[in-house]
Each structure stands twice: as structure tokens, then as C-alpha cells.
C-alpha positions as CSV (number, residue, x, y, z in Angstrom):
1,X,20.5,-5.9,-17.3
2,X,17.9,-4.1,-15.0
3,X,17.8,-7.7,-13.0
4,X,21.6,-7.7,-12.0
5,X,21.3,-3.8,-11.4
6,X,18.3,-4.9,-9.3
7,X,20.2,-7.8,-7.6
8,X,23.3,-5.4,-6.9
9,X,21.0,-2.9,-4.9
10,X,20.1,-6.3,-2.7
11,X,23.3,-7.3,-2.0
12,X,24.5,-3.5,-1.2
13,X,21.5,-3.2,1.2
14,X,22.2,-6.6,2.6
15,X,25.8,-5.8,3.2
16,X,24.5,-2.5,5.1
17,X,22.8,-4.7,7.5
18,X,25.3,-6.7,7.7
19,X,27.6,-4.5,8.7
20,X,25.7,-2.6,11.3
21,X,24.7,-5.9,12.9
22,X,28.5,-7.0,13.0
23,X,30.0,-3.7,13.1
24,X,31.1,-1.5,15.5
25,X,28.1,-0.2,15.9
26,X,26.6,-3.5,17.5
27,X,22.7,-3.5,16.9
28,X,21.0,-6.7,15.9
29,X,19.2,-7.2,12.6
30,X,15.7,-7.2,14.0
31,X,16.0,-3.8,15.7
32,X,17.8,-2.2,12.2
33,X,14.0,-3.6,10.2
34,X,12.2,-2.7,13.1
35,X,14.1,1.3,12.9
36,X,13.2,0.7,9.2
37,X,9.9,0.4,9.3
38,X,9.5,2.9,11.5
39,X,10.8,5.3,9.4
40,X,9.2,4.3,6.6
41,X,5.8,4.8,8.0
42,X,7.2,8.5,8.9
43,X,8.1,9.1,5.7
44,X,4.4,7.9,4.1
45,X,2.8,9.8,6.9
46,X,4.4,13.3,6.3
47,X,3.6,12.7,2.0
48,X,-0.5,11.2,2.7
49,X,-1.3,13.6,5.3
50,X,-1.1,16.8,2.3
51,X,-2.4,14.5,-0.1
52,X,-5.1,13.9,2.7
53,X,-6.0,17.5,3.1
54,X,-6.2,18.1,-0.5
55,X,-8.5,15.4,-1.0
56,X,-11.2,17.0,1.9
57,X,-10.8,20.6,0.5
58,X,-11.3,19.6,-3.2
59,X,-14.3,18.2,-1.6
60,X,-13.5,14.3,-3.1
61,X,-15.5,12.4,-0.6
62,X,-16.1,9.7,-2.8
63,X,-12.8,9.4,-3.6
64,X,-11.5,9.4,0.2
65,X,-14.4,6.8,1.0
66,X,-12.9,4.7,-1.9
67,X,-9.2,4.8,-0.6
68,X,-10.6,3.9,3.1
69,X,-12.7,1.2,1.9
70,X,-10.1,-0.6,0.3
71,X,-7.5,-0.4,3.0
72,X,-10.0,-2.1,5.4
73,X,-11.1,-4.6,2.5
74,X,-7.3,-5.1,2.3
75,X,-6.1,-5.4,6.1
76,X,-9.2,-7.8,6.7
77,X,-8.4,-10.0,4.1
78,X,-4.9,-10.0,5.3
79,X,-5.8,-10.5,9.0
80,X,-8.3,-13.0,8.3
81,X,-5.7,-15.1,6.1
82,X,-3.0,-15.1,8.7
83,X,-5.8,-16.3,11.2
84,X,-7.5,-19.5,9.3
85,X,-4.3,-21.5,8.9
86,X,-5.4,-23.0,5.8
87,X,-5.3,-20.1,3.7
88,X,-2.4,-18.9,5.0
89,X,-0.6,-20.9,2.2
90,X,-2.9,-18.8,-0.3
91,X,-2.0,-15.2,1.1
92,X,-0.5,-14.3,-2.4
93,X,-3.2,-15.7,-4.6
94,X,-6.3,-14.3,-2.4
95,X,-4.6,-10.8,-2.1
96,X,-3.8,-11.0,-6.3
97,X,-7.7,-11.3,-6.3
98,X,-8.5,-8.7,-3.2
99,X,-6.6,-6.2,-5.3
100,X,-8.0,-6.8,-9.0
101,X,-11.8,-6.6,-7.2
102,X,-10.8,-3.3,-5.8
103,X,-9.2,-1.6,-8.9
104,X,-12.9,-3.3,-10.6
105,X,-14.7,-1.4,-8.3
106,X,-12.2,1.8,-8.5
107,X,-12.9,1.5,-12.4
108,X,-16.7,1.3,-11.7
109,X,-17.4,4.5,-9.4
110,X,-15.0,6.4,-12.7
111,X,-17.5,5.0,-15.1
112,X,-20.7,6.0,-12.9
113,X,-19.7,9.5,-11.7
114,X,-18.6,10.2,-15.4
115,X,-22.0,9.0,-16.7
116,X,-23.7,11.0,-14.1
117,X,-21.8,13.9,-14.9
118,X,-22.4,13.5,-18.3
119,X,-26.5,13.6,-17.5
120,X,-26.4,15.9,-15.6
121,X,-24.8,18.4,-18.0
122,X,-27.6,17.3,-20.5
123,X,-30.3,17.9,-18.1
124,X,-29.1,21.5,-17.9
């Protein structure tokens, strides 16, 4: 039931595009993604930077270093795979495994600040 409700939102989306590429409106396909994208990265822009601001004034450096970390770990793994043609066939498996290592690691720094929080309040 939620896949055909899923498919319907497809083909509704992709009869938009189609019918600003062939409609009276006359813009191609490329440029309407291109526009979409665009405003996408707007719209993420306008939520993170808040989220951004919270994160430095609740003083969550750790946190913010973690976030940072993994986005270049991420794009570099991407980059690199598009650049060595052989594991360009592999982008999907290699990022399944770039993201499990980085929620690992996320799950790690929890555990470690929770144990050093947890000694330090029995120190005291």
C-alpha cells in the first residue's frame, strides 16, 4: 500500500517535469533539477545554520568536530570513487560501509564522553 502511494508521488513529480519541460512554460529538464537543487541547498542552509549556532553556544565542540569529520570522510570517499574508475561500480557498497564506520565511531565518542562523565562525577 505505502509502495503504490510512494510510486504515485513519482509519477505526479514526473508529470510536473514533464509538463514544465513541454509546457507553455518552455524550460528544459536539466535547468528544472538544476533550479531544484538549488533550492534545496537553500532550504538546508536556512534549517543547519540555527542548528549550527546552537551547537557553538551550547558549547558542543566535540559534537560539531564529529559532524565535520564525517562530511569530509564522506565527500572523499565519494570524490575518490568517482575518480578510480574501478570502484566506481562499487559507489553504493563502499559508501554502505563509509556510513556504518561513521555511525561506529558516532556511537564510540557517546560511550567515552558518558564514561568520562560518569568518572568524573565520582572523582568529585
Amino acid at each position: 500500500m505505502m509502495r503504490e502511494a510512494g510510486c504515485a508521488v513519482v509519477m505526479e513529480f514526473s508529470n510536473f517535469i514533464y509538463f514544465i519541460t513541454i509546457g507553455n512554460i518552455g524550460v528544459e529538464e536539466h535547468y528544472v533539477y538544476v533550479l531544484g537543487c538549488i533550492a534545496g541547498s537553500m532550504i538546508i542552509y536556512f534549517f543547519a545554520k540555527p542548528l549550527i549556532l546552537k551547537i557553538v553556544n551550547l558549547k558542543l565542540y566535540r559534537l560539531l568536530s564529529y559532524l565535520i569529520s564525517s562530511l569530509i570522510i564522506m565527500l572523499s570517499v565519494f570524490i575518490i570513487s568517482f575518480l578510480i574508475e574501478d570502484l566506481n561500480r562499487l559507489l553504493i557498497p563502499i559508501m554502505k560501509v563509509t556510513v556504518q564506520s561513521i555511525s561506529f565511531l558516532g556511537m564510540f565518542l557517546a560511550i567515552g564522553i558518558l564514561i568520562q562523565q560518569f568518572i568524573r562525577g565520582q572523582s568529585s
